[in-house]
C-alpha positions as CSV (number, residue, x, y, z in Angstrom):
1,X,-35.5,-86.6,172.7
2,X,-36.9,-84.6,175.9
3,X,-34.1,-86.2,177.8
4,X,-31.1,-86.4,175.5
5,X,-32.4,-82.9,173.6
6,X,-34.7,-81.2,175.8
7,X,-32.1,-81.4,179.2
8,X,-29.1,-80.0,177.8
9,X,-31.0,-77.1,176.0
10,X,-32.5,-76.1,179.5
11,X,-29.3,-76.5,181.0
12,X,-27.3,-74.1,179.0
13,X,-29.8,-71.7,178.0
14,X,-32.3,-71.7,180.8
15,X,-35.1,-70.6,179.1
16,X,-37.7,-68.6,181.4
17,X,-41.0,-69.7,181.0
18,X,-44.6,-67.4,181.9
19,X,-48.4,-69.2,181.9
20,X,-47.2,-72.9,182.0
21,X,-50.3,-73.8,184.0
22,X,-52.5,-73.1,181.1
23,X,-51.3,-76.1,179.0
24,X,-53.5,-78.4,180.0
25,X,-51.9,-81.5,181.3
26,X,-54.2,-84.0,179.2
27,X,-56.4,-83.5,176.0
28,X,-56.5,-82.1,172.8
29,X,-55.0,-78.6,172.5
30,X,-53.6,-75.8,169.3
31,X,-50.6,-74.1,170.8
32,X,-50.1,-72.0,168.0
33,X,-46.8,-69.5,168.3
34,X,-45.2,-66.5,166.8
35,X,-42.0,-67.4,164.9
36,X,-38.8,-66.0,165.6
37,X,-36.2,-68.8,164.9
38,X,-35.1,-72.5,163.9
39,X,-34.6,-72.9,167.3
40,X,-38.2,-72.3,168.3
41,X,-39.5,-75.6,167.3
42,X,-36.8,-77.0,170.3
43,X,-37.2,-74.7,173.1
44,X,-41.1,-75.0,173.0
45,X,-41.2,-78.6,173.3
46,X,-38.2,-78.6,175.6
47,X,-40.2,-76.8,178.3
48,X,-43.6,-79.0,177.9
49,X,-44.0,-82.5,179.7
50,X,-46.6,-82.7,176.7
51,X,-45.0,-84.5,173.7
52,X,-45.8,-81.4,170.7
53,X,-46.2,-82.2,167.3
54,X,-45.4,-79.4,164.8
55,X,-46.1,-79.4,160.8
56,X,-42.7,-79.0,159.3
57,X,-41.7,-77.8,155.4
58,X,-40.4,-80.9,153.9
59,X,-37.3,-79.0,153.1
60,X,-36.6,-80.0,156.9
61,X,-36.6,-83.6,155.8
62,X,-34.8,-83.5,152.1
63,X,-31.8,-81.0,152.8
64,X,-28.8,-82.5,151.6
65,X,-25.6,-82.3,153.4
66,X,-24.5,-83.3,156.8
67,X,-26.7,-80.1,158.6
68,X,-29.6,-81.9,155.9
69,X,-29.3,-85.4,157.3
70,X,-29.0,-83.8,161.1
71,X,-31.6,-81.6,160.7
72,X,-33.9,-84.7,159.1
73,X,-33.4,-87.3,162.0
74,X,-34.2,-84.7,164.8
75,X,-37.9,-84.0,163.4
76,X,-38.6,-87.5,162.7
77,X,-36.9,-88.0,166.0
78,X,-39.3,-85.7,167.3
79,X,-42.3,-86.6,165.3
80,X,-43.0,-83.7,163.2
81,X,-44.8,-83.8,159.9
82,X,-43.2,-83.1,156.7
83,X,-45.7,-80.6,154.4
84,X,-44.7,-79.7,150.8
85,X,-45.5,-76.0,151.1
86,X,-44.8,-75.4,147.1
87,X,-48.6,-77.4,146.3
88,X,-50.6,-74.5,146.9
89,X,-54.1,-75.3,148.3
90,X,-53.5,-78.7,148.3
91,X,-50.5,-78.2,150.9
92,X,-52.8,-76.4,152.8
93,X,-55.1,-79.2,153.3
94,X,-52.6,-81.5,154.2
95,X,-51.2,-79.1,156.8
96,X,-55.3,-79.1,158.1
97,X,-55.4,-82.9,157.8
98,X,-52.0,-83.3,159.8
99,X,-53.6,-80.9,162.6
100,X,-56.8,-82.8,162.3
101,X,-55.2,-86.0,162.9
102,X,-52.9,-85.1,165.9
103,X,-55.7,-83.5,167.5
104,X,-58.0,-86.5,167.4
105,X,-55.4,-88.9,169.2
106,X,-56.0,-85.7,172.1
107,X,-52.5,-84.0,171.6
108,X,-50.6,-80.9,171.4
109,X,-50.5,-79.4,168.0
110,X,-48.0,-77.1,167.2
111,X,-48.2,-73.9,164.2
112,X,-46.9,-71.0,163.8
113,X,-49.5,-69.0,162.0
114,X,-47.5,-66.6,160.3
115,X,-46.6,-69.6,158.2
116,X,-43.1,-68.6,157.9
117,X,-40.3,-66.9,160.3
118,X,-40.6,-63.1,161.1
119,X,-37.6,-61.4,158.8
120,X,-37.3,-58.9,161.3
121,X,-38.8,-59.7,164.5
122,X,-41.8,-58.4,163.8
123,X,-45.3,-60.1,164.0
124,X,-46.9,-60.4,160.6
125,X,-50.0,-61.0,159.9
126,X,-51.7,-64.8,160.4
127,X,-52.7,-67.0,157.9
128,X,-56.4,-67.9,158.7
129,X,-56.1,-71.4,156.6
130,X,-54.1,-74.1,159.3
131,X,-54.9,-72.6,162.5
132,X,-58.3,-71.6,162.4
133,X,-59.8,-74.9,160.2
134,X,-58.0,-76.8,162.9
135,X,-59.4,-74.8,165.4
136,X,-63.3,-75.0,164.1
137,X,-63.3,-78.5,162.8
138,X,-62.1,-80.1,166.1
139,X,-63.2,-77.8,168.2
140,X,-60.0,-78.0,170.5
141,X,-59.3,-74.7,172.8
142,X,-56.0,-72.7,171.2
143,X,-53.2,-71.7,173.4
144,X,-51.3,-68.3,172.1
145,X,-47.3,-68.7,172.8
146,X,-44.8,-65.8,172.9
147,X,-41.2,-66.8,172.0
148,X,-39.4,-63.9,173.6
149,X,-35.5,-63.1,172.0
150,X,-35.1,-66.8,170.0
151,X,-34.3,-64.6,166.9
152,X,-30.9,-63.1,168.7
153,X,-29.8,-67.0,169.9
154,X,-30.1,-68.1,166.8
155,X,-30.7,-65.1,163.3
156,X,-31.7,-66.7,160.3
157,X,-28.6,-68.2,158.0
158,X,-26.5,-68.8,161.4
159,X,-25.4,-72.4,162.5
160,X,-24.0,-71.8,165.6
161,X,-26.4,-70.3,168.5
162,X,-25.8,-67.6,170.9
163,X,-25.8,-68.5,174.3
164,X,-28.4,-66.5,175.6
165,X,-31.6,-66.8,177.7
166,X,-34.7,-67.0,175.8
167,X,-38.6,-66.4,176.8
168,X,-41.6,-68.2,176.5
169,X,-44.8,-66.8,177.8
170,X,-48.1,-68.6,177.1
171,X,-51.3,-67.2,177.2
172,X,-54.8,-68.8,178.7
173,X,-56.8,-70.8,175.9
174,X,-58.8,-69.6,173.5
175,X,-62.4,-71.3,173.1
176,X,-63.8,-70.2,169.7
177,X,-66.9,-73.5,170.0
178,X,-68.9,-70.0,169.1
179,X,-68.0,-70.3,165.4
180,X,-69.0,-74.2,165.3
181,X,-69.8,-75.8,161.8
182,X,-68.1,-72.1,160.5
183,X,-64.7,-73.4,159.1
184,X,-65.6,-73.2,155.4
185,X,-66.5,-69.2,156.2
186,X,-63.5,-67.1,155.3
187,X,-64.5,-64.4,157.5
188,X,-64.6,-66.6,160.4
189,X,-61.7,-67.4,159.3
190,X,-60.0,-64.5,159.2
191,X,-61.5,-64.0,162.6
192,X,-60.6,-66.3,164.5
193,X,-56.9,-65.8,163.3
194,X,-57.1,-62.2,164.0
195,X,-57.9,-63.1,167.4
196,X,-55.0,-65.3,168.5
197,X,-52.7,-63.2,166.6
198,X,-53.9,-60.0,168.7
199,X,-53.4,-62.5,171.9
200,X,-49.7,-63.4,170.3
201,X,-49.2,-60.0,170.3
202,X,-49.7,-58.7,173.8
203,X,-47.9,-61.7,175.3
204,X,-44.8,-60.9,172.9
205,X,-44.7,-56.9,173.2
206,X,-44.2,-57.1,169.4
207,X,-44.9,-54.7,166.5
208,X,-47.7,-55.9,164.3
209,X,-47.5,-55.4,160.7
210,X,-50.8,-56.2,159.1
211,X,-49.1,-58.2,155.7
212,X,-47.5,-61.7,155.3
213,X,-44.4,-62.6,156.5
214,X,-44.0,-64.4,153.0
215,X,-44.8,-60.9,151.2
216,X,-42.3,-59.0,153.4
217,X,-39.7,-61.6,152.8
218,X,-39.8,-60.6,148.9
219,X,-39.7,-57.0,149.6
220,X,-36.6,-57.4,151.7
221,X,-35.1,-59.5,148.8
222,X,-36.1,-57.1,145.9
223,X,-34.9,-54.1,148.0
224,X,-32.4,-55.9,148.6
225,X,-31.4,-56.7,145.1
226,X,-32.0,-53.5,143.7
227,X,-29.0,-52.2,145.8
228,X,-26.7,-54.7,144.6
229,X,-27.8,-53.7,140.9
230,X,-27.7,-50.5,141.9
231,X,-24.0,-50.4,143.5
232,X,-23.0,-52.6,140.8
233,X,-24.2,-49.4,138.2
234,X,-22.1,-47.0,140.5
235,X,-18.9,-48.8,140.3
236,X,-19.3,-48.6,136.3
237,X,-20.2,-45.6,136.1
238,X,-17.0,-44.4,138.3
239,X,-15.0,-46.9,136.7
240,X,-16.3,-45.2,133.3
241,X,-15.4,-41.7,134.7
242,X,-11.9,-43.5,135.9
243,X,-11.2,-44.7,132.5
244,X,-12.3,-41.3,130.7
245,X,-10.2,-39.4,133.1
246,X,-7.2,-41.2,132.8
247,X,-7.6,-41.0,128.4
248,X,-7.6,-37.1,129.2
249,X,-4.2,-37.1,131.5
250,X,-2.9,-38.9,128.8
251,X,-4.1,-37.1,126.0
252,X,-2.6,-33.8,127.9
């Protein structure tokens, strides 16, 4: 897949790439990423001699259609790991238990910790259960990753990708072996994914907005919604004043 994937995206998009040395180039390691785009999971891995594994929403791996089926073959192609996101806390301890288990056989696991892509290219706020369990109960170092313009190759709801150059800037590891034997303590926690999130934040140059990605996504659909509604009650109202008008032209 690095050949037949990973050489062609490199060759038409020529990604640059900052802080490569600080992947190590053996052993267990969390890069864990901001989340711009679809196409994130393949320029990341495209620019690694590291194999990565990612977790992946099973939607990924059940989509219908020929996209579906496409989109299916490349992550099992790849290696990702299919995690039904709709069970709640039991989802979230299969995501752990998928990081858990990559990390053990001393490789690169992937996760954005937003836990969802940014609706506006904005960084949201990180989700301390993944990332930061992974990070205590292992105790592997975490590498913070900037993807840099993904979200303009490639906006949400778009098949065909901009040519463009994208960014990747990785930052120096991140040893948290302070908070050992911690991971059941929410406020660790919520610590330790405060403090990769600050470090995804200075590599990428983006705004932080301190709420979920997942919450902001609803917003932007209710607001959304409410302006169709609302736009839908002009056009009755004119057509009201329309009709009303027309009766008194007639009338006269």
């Amino acid at each position: 897949m690095k050949f037949f994937v990973g050489g062609p995206l490199k060759l038409a998009f020529r990604p640059w790439v900052e802080g490569l040395e600080n992947v190590p180039a053996e052993g267990p390691v969390i890069l864990a990423s901001n989340h711009l785009s679809f196409s994130d999971s393949f320029f990341l891995p495209a620019v690694l001699d590291r194999k990565v594994t990612f977790i992946a929403k099973a939607e990924y791996f059940t989509t219908p259609g020929v996209k579906g089926r496409m989109t299916a073959a490349f992550f099992k192609g790849v290696g990702q790991l299919p995690v039904d996101r709709s069970g709640g806390r039991g989802a979230g301890e299969a995501a752990v238990k998928s990081g858990v288990d990559v990390i053990e056989r001393g490789e690169l696991f992937g996760i954005y910790p937003e836990g969802t892509r940014s609706p506006d290219g904005r960084l949201y706020r990180g989700k301390p259960g993944g990332l930061a369990r992974v990070a205590l109960a292992t105790g592997a170092p975490v590498v913070p990753v900037a993807m840099i313009d993904t979200e303009k190759i490639q906006p949400p709801g778009k098949v065909m990708p901009k040519l463009m150059r994208p960014g990747i800037r990785i930052g120096r590891p991140l040893d948290f072996s302070r908070y050992n034997g911690m991971e059941h303590d929410r406020f660790v926690l919520r610590a330790v994914t405060d403090e990769v999130m600050y470090e995804i934040m200075k590599l990428s140059g983006q705004e932080y907005v301190d709420m979920y990605a997942t919450a902001a996504k609803r917003q932007i659909a209710d607001a959304a919604k409410a302006q169709k509604q609302a736009q839908k009650d002009q056009a009755q109202k004119d057509q009201g004043h329309k009709e009303q008008a027309d009766k008194e032209q007639a009338g006269s």
